[in-house]
N, C-alpha and C positions, 0 to 999 in steps of 0.2 A: 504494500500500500504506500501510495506516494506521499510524501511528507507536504503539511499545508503550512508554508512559510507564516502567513499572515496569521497562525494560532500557534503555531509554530515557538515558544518561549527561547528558542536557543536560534533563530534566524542564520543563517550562511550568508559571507557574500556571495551574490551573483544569484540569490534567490528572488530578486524580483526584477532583474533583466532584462525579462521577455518584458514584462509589466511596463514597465518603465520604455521601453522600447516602443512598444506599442502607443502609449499617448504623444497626440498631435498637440506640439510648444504652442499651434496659436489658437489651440480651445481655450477660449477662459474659463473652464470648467476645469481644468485641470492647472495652468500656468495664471499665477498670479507677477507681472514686472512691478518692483518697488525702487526707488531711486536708492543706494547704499548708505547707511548711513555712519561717516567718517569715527562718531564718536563710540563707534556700537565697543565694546569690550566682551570677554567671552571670561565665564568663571567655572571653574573645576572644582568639585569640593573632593577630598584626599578624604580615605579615612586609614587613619595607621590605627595600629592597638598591638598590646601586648611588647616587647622585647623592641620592635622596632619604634613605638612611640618615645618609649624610656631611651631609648637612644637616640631620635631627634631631638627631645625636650633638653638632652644633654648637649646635642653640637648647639642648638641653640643660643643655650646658658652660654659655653666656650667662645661663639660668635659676638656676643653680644647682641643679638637680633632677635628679631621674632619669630615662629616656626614655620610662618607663610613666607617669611623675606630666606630662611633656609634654604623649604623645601626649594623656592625658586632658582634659589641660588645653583640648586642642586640638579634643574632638570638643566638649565642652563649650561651648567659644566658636563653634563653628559652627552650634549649632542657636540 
């Protein structure tokens, strides 16, 4: 039996492909154009627990900073 992406809890990429393929960009039933908006920001909320929080709370402390200006720090030096 074929898996139904759309109830699907664990979705794939490439599971709605055909779907997406399939709609025409100038229905506006489907495509809404909105102008960009420069100020927009995008927020991630982390959750650590356990062994790895007690360890960020400590580079923290050692930084002198916060645990969000850390973690930042941290994805930053990863890429």
């Amino acid at each position: 039996m074929a898996k139904d992406p759309w109830t699907d809890p664990d979705p794939q990429p490439g599971d709605f492909d055909a779907y997406l393929e399939s709609i025409d960009s100038r229905d506006p039933r489907y495509v809404q154009l909105h102008e960009g908006n420069p100020d927009a920001k995008v927020k991630f909320v982390v959750n650590v627990e356990g062994e790895d929080a007690t360890r960020l709370e400590q580079l923290a402390l050692e930084r002198g900073k916060d645990i969000d200006e850390v973690v930042a720090d941290l994805v930053r030096d990863a890429a």
